[in-house]
PDB file as gemmi writes it, atoms N, CA and C in Angstrom:
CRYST1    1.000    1.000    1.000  90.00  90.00  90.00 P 1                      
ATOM      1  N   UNK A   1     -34.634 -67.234 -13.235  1.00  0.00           N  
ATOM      2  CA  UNK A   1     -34.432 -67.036 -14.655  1.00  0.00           C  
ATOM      3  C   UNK A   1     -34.047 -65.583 -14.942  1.00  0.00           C  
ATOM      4  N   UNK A   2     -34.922 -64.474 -14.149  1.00  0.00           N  
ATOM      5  CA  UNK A   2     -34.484 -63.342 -14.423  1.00  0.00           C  
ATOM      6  C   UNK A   2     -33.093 -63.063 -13.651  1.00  0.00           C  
ATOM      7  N   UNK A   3     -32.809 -63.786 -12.725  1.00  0.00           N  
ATOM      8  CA  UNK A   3     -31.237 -62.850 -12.313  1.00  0.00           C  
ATOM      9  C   UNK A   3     -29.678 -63.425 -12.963  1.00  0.00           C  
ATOM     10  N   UNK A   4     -29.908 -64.714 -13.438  1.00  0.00           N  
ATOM     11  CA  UNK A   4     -28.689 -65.081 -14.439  1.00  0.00           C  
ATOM     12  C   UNK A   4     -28.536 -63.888 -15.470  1.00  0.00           C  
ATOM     13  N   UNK A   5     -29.681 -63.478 -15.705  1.00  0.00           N  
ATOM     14  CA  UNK A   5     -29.179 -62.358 -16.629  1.00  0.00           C  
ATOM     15  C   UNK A   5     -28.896 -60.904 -16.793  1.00  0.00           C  
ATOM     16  N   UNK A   6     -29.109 -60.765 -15.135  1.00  0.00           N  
ATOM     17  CA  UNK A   6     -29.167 -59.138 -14.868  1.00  0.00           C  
ATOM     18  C   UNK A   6     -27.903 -59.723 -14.405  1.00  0.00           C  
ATOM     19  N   UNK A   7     -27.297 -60.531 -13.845  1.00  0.00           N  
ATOM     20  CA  UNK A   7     -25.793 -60.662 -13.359  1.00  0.00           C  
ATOM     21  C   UNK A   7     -24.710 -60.990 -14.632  1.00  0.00           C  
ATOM     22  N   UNK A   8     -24.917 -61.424 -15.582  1.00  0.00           N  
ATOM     23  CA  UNK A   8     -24.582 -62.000 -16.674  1.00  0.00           C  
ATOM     24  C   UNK A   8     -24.132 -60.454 -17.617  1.00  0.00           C  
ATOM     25  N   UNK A   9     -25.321 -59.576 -17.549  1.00  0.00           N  
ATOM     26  CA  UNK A   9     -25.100 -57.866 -17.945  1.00  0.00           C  
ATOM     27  C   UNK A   9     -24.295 -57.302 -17.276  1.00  0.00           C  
ATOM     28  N   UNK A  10     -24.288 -57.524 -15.542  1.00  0.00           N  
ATOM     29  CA  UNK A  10     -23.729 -56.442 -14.852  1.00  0.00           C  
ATOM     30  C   UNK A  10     -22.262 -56.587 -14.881  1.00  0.00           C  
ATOM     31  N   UNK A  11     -21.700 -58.505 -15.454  1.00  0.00           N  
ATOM     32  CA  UNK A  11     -20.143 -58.711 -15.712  1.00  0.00           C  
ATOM     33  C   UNK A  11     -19.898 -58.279 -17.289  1.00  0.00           C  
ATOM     34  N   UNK A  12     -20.370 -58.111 -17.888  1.00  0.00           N  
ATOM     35  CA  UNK A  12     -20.708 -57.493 -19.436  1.00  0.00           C  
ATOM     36  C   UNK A  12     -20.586 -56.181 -19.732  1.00  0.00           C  
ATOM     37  N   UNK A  13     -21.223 -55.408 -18.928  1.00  0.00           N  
ATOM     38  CA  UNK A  13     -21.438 -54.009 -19.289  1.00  0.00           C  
ATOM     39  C   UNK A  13     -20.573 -53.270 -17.788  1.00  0.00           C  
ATOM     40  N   UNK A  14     -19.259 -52.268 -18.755  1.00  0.00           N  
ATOM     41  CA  UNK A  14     -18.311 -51.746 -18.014  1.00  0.00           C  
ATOM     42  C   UNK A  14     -19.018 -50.804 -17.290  1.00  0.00           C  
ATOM     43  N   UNK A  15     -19.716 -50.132 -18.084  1.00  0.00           N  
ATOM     44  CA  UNK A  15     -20.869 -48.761 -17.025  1.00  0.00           C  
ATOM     45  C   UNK A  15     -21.373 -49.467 -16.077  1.00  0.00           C  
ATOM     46  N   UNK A  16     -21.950 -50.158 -15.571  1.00  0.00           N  
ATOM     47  CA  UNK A  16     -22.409 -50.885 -14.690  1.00  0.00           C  
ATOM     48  C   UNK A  16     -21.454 -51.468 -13.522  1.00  0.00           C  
ATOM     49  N   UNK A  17     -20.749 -51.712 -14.108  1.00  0.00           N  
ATOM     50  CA  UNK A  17     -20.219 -52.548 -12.943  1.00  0.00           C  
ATOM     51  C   UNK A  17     -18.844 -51.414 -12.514  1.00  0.00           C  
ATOM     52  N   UNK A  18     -18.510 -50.301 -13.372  1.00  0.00           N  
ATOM     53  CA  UNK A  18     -17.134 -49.259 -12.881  1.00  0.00           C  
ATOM     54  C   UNK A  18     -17.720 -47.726 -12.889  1.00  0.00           C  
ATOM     55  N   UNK A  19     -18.944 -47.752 -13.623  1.00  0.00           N  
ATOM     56  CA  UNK A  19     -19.397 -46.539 -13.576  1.00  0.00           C  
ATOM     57  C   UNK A  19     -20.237 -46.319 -12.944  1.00  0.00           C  
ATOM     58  N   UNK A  20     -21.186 -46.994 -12.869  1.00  0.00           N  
ATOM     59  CA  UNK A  20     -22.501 -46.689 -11.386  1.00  0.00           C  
ATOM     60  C   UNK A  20     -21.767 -46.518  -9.913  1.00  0.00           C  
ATOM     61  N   UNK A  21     -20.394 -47.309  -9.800  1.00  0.00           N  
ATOM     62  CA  UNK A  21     -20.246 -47.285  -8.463  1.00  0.00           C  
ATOM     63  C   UNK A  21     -19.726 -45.922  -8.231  1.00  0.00           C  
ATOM     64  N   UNK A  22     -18.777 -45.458  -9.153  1.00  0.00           N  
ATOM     65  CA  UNK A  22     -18.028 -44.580  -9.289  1.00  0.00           C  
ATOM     66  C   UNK A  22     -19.050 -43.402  -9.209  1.00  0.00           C  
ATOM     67  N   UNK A  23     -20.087 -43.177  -9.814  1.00  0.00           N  
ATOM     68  CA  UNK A  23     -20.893 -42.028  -9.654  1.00  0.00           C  
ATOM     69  C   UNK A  23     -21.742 -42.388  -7.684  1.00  0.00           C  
ATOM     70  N   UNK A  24     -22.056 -43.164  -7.469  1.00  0.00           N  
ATOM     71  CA  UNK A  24     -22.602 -43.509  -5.926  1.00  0.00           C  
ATOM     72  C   UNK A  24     -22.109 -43.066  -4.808  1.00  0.00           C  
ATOM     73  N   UNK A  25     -20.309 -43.107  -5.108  1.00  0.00           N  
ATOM     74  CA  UNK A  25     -19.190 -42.994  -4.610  1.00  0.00           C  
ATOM     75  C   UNK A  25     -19.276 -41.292  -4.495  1.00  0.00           C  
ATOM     76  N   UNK A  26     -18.849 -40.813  -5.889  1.00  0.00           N  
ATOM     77  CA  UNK A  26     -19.033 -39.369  -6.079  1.00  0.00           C  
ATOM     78  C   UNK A  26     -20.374 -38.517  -5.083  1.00  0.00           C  
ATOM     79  N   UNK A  27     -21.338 -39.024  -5.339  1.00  0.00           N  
ATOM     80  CA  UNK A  27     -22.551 -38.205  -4.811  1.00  0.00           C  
ATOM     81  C   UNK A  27     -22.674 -38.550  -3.358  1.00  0.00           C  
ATOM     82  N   UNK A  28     -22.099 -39.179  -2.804  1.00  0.00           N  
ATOM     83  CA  UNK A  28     -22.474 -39.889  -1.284  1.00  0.00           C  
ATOM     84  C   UNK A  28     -21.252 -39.342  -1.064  1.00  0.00           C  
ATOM     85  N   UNK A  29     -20.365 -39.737  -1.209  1.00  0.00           N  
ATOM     86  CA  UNK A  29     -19.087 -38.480  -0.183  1.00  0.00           C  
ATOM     87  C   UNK A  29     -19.219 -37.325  -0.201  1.00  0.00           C  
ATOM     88  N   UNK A  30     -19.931 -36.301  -1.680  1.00  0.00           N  
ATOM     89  CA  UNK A  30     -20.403 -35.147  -1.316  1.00  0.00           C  
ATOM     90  C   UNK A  30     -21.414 -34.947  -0.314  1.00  0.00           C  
ATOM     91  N   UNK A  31     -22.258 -35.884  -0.097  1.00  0.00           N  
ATOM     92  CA  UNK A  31     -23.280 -35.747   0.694  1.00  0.00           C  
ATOM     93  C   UNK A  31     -22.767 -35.733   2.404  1.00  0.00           C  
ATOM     94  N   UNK A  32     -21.629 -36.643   2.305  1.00  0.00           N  
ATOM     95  CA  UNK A  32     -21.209 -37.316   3.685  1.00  0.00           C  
ATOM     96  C   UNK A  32     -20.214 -36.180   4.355  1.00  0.00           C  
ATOM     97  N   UNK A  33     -19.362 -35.519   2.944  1.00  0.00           N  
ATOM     98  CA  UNK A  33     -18.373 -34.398   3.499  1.00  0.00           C  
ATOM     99  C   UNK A  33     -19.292 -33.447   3.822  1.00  0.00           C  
ATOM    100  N   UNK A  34     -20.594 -33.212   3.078  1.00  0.00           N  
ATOM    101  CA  UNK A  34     -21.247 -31.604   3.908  1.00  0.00           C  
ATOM    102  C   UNK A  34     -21.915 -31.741   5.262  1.00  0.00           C  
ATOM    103  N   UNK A  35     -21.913 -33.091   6.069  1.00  0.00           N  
ATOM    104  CA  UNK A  35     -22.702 -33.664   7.467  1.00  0.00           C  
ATOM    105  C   UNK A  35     -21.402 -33.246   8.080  1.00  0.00           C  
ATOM    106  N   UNK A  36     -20.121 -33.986   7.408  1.00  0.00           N  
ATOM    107  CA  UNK A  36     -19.185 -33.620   8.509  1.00  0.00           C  
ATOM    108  C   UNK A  36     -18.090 -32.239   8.615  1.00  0.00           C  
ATOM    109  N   UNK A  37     -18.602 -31.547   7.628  1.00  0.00           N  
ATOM    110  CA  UNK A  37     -18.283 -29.754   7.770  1.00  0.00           C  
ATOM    111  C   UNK A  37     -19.358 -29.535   8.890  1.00  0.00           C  
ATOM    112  N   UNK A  38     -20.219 -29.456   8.443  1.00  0.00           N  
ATOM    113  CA  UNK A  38     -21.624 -28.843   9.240  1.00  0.00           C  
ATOM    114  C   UNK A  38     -21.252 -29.239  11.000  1.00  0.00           C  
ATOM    115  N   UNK A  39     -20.898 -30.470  11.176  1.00  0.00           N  
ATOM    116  CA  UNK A  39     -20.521 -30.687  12.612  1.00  0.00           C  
ATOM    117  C   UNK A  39     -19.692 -29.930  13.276  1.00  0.00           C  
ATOM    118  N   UNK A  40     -18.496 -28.807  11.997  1.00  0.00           N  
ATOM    119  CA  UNK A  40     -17.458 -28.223  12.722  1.00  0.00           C  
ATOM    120  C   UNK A  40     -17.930 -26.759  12.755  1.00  0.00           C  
ATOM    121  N   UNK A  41     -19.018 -26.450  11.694  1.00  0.00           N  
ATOM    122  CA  UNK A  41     -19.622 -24.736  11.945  1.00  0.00           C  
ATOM    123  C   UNK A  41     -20.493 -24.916  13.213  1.00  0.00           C  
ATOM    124  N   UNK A  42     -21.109 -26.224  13.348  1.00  0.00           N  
ATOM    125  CA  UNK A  42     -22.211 -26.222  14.613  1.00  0.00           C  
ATOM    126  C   UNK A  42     -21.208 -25.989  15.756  1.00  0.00           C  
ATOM    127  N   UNK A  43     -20.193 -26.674  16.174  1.00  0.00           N  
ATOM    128  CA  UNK A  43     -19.913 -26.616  16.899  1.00  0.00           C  
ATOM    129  C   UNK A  43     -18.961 -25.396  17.748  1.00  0.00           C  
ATOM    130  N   UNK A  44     -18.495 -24.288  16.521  1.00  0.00           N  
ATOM    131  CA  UNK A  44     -18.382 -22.978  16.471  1.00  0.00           C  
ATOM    132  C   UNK A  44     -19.376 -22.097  17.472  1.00  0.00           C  
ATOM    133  N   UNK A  45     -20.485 -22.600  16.953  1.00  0.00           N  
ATOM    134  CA  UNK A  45     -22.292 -21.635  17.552  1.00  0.00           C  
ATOM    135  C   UNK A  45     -21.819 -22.220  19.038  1.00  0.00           C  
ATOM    136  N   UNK A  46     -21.690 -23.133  19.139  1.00  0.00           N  
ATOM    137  CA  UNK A  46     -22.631 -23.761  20.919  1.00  0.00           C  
ATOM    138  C   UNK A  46     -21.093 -22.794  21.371  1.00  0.00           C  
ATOM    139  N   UNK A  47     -19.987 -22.496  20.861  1.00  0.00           N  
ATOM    140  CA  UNK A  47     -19.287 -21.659  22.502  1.00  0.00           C  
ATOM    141  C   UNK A  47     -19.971 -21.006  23.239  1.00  0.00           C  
ATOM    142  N   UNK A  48     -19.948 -20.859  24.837  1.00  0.00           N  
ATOM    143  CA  UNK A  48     -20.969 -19.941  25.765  1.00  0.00           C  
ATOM    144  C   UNK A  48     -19.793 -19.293  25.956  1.00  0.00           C  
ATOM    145  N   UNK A  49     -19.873 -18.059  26.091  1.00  0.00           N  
ATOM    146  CA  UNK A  49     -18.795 -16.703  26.699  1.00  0.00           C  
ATOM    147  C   UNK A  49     -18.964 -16.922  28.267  1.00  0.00           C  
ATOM    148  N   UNK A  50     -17.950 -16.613  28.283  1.00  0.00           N  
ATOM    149  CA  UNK A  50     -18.249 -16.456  30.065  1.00  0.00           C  
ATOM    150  C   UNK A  50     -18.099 -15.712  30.752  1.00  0.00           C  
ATOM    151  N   UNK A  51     -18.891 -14.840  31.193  1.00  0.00           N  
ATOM    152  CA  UNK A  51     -19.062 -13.664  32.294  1.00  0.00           C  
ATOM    153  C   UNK A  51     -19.521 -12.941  31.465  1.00  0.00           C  
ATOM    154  N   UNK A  52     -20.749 -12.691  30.229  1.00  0.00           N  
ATOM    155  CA  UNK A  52     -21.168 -12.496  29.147  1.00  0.00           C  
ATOM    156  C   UNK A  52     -20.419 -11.356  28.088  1.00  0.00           C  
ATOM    157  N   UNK A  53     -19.026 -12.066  27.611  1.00  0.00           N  
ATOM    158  CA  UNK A  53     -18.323 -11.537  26.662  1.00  0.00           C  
ATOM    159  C   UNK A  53     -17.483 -12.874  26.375  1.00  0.00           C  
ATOM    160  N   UNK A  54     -16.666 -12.648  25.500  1.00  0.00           N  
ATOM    161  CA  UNK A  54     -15.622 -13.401  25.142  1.00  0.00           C  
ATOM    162  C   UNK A  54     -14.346 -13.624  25.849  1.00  0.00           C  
ATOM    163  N   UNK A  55     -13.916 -14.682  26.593  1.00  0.00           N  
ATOM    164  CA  UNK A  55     -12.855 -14.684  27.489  1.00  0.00           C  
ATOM    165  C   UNK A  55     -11.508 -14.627  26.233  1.00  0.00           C  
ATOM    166  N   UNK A  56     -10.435 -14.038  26.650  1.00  0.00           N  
ATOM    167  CA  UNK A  56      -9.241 -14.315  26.142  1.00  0.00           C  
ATOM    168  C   UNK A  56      -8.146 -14.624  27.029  1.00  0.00           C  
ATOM    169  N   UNK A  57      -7.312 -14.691  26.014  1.00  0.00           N  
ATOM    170  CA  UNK A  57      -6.155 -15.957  27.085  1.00  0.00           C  
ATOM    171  C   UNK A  57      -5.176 -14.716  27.388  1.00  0.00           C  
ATOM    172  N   UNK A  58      -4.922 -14.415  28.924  1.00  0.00           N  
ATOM    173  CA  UNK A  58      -4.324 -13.601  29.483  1.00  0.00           C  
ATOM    174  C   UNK A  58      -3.112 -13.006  28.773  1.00  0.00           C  
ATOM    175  N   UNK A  59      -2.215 -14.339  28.191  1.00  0.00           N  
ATOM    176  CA  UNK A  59      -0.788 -13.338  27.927  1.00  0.00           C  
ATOM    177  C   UNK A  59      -1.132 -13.110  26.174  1.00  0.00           C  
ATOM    178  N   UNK A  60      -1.995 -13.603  25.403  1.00  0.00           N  
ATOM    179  CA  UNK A  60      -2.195 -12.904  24.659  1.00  0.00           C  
ATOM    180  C   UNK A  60      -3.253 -11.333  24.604  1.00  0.00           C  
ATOM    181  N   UNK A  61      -3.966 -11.502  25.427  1.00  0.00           N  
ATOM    182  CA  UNK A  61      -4.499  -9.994  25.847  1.00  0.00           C  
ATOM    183  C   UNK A  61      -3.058  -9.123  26.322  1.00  0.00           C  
ATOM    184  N   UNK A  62      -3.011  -9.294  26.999  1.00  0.00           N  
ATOM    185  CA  UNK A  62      -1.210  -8.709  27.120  1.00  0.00           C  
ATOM    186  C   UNK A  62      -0.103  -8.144  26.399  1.00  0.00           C  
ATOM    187  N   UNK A  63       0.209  -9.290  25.537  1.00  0.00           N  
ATOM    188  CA  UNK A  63       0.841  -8.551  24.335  1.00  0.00           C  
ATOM    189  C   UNK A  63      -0.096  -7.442  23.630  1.00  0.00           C  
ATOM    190  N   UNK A  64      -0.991  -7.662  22.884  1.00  0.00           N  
ATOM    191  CA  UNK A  64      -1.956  -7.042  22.260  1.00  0.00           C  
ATOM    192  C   UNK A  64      -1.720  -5.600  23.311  1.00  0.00           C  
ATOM    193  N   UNK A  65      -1.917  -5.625  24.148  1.00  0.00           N  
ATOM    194  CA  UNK A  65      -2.069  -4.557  24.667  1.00  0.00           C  
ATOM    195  C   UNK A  65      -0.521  -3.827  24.635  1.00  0.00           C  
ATOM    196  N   UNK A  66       0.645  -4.608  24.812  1.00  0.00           N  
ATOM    197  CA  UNK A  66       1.829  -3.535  24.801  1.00  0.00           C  
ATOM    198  C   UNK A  66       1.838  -3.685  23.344  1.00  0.00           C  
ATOM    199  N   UNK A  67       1.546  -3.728  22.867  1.00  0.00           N  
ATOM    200  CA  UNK A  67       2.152  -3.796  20.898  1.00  0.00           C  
ATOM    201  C   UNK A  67       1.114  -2.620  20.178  1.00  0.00           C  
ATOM    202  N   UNK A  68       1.556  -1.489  20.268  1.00  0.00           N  
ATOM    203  CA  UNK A  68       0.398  -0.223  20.078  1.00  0.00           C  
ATOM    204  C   UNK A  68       0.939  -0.116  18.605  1.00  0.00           C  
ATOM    205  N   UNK A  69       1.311  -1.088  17.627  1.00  0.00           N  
ATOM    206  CA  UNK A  69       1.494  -0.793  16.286  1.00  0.00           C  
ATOM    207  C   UNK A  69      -0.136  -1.135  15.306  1.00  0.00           C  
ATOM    208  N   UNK A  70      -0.708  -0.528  14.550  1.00  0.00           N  
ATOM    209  CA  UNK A  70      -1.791  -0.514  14.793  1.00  0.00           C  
ATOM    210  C   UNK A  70      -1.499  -0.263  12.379  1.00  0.00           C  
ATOM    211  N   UNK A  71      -2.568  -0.633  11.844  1.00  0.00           N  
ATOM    212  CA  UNK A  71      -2.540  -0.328  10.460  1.00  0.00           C  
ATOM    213  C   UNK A  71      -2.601   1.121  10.070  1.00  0.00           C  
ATOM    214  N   UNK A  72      -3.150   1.989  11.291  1.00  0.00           N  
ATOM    215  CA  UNK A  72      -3.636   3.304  10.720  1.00  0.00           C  
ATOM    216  C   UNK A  72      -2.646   4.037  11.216  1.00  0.00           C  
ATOM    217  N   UNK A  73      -1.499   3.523  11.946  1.00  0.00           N  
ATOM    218  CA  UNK A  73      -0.072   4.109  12.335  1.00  0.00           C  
ATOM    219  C   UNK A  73       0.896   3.907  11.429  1.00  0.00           C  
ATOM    220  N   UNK A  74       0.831   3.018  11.058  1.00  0.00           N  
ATOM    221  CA  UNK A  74       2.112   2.071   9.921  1.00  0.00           C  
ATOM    222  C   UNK A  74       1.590   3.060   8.438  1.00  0.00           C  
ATOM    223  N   UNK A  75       0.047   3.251   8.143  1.00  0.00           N  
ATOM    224  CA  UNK A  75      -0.502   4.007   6.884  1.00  0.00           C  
ATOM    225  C   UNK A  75       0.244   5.587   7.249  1.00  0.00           C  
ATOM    226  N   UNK A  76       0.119   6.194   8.048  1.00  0.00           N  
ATOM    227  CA  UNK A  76       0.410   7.773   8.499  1.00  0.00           C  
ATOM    228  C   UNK A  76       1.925   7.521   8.670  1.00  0.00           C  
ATOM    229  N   UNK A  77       2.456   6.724   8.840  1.00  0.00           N  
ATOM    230  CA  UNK A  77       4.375   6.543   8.428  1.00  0.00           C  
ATOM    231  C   UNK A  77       4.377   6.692   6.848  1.00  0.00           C  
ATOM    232  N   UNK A  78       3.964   5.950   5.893  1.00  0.00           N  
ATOM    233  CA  UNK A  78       4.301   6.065   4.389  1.00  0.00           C  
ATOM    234  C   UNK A  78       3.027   6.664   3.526  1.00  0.00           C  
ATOM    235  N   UNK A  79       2.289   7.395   4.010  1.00  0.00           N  
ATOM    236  CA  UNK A  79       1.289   7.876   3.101  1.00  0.00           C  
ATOM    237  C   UNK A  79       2.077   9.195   2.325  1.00  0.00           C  
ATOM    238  N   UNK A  80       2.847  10.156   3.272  1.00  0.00           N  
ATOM    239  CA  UNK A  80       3.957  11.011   2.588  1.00  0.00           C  
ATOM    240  C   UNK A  80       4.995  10.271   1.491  1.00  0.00           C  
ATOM    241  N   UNK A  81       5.128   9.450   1.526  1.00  0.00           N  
ATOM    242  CA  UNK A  81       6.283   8.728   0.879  1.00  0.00           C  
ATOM    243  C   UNK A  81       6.346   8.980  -0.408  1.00  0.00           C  
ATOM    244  N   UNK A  82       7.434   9.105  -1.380  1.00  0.00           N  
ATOM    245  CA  UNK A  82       7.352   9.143  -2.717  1.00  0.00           C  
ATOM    246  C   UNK A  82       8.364   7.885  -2.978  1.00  0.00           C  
ATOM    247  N   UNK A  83       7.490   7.516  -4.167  1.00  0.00           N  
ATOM    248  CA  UNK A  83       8.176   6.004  -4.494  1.00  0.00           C  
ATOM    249  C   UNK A  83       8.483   6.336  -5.631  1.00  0.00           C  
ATOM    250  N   UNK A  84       9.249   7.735  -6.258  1.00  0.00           N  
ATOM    251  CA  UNK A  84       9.985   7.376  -7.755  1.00  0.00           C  
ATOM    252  C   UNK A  84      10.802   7.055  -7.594  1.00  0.00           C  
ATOM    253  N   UNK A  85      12.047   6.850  -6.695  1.00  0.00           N  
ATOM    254  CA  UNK A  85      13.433   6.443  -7.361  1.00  0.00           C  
ATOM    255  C   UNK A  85      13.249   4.736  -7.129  1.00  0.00           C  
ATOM    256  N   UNK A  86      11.968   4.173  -6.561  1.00  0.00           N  
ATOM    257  CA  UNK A  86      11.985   2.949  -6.355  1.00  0.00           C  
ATOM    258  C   UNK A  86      11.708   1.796  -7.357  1.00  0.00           C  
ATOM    259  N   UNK A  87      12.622   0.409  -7.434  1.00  0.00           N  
ATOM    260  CA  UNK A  87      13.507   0.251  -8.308  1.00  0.00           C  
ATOM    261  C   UNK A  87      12.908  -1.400  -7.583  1.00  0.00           C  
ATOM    262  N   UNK A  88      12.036  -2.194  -8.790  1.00  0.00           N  
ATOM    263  CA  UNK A  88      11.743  -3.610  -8.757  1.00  0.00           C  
ATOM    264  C   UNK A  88      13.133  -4.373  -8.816  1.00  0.00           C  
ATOM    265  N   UNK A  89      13.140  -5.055  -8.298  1.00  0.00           N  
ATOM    266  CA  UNK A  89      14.548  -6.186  -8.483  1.00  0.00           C  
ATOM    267  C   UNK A  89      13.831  -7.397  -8.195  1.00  0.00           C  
ATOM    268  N   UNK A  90      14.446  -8.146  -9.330  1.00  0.00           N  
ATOM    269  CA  UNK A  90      13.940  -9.618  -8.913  1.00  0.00           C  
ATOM    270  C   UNK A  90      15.688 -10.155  -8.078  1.00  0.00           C  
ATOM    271  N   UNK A  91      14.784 -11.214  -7.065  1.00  0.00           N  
ATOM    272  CA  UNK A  91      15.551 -11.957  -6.131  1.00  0.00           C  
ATOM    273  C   UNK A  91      16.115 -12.978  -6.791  1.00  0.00           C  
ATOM    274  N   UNK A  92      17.378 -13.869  -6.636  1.00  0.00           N  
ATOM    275  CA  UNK A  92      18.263 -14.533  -7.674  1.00  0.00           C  
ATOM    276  C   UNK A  92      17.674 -15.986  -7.255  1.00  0.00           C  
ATOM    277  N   UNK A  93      17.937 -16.690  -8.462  1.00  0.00           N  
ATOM    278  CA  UNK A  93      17.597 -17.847  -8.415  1.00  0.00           C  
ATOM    279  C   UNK A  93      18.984 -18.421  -7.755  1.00  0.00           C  
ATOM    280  N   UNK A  94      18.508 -20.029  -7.647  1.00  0.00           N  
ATOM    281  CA  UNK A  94      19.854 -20.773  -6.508  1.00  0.00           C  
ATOM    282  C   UNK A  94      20.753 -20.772  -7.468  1.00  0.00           C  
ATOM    283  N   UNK A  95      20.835 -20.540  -8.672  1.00  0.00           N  
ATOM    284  CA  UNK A  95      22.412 -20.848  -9.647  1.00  0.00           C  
ATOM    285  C   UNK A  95      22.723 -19.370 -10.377  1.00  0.00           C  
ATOM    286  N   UNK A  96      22.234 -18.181  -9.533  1.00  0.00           N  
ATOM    287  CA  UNK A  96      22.757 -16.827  -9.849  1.00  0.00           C  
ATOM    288  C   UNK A  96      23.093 -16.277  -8.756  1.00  0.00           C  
ATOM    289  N   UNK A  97      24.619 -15.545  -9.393  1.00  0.00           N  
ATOM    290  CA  UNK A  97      24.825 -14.533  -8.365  1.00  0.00           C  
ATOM    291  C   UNK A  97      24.243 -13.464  -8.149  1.00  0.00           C  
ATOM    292  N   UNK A  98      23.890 -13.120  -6.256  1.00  0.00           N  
ATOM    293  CA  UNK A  98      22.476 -12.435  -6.613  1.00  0.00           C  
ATOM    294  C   UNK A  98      23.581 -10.826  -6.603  1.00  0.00           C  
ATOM    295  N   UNK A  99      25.183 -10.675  -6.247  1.00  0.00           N  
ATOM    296  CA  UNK A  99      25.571  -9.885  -6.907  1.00  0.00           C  
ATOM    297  C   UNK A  99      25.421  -8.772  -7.872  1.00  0.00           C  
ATOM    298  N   UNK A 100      25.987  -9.738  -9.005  1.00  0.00           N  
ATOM    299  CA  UNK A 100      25.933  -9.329 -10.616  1.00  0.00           C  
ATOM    300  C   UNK A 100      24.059  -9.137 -10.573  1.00  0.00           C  
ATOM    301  N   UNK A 101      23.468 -10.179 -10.376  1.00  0.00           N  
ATOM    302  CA  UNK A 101      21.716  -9.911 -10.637  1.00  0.00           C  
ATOM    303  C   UNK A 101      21.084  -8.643  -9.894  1.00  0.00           C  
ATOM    304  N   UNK A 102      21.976  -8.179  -9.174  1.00  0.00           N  
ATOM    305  CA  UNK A 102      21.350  -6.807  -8.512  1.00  0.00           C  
ATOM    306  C   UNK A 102      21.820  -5.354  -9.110  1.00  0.00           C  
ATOM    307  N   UNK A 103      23.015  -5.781  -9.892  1.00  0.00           N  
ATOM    308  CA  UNK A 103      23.939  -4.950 -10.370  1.00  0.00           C  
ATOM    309  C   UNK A 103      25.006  -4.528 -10.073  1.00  0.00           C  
ATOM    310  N   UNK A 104      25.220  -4.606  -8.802  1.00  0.00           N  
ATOM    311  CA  UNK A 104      26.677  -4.420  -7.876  1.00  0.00           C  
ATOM    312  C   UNK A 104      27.500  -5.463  -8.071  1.00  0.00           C  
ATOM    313  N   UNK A 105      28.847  -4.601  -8.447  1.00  0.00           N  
ATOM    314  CA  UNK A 105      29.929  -5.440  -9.073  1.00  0.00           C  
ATOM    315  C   UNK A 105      30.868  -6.588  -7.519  1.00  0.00           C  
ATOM    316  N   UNK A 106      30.957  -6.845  -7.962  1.00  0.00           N  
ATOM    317  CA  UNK A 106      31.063  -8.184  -6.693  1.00  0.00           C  
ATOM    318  C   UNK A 106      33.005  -7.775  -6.391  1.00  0.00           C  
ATOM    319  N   UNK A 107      33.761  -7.398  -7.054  1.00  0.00           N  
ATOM    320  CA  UNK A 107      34.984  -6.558  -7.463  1.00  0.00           C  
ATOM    321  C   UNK A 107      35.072  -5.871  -6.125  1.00  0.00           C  
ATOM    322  N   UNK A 108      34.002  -4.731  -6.256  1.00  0.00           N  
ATOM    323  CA  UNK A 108      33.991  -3.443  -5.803  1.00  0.00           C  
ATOM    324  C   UNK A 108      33.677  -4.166  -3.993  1.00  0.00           C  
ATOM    325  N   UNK A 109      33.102  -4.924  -3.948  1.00  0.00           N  
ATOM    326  CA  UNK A 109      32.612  -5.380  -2.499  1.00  0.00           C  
ATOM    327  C   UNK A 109      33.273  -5.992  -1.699  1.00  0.00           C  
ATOM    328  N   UNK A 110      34.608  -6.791  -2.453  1.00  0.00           N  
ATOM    329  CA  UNK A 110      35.524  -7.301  -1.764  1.00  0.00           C  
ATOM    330  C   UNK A 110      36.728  -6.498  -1.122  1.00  0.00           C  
ATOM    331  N   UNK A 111      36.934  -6.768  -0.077  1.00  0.00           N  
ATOM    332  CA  UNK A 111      37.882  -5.263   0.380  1.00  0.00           C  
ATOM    333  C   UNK A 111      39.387  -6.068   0.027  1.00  0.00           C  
ATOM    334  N   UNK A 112      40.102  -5.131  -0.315  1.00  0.00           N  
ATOM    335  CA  UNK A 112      41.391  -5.297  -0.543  1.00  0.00           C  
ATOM    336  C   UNK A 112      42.077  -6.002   0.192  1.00  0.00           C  
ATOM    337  N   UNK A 113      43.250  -6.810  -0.179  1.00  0.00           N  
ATOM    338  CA  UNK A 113      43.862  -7.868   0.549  1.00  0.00           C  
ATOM    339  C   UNK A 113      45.255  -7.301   0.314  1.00  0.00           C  
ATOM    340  N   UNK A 114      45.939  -6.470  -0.521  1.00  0.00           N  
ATOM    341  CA  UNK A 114      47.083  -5.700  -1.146  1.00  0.00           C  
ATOM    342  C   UNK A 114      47.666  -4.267  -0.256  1.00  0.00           C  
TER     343      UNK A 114                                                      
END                                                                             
């Protein structure tokens, strides 16, 4: 007697039957996506180093090592620098000439054929 009518409600009432699932849905995949992040930080921890440091892969140790360009070399190239005569330009869209949009007369760039 009582379940004709809790089933009778649950085809009746839209919260019930589109909104409970919908919130169940919501809170259980949040729950389910933070088990299966957590599996990929755990599995970060368990690397063992070997020969007690961090192994690296030969030809990238390699490069690294001939490539002596470094941030505090590239900073001591332009820290002298003066940037007044420097001059924003926007880059041309696909239906402008980036020409005329830069300011250079497109005239002047073509070499003579005369």
């Amino acid at each position: 007697m009582f379940a004709p009518a809790v089933m009778r409600a649950f085809r009746k009432n839209k919260t019930l039957r589109y909104g409970v699932p919908m919130l169940l849905l919501i809170v259980g995949g949040s729950f389910g996506l933070r088990e299966f992040s957590q599996i990929r930080y755990d599995a970060v921890k368990i690397k063992i180093p070997t020969s007690g440091s961090w192994k690296m892969d030969p030809e990238l140790e390699k490069k690294l090592k001939e490539n002596k360009i470094s941030l505090e070399s590239e900073y001591e190239k332009i820290k002298d620098s003066k940037f007044d005569d420097w001059k924003n330009i926007r880059g041309p869209r696909p239906w402008e000439d980036p020409d005329v949009l830069q300011g250079r007369n497109p005239e002047s760039l073509k070499t003579k054929t005369t």
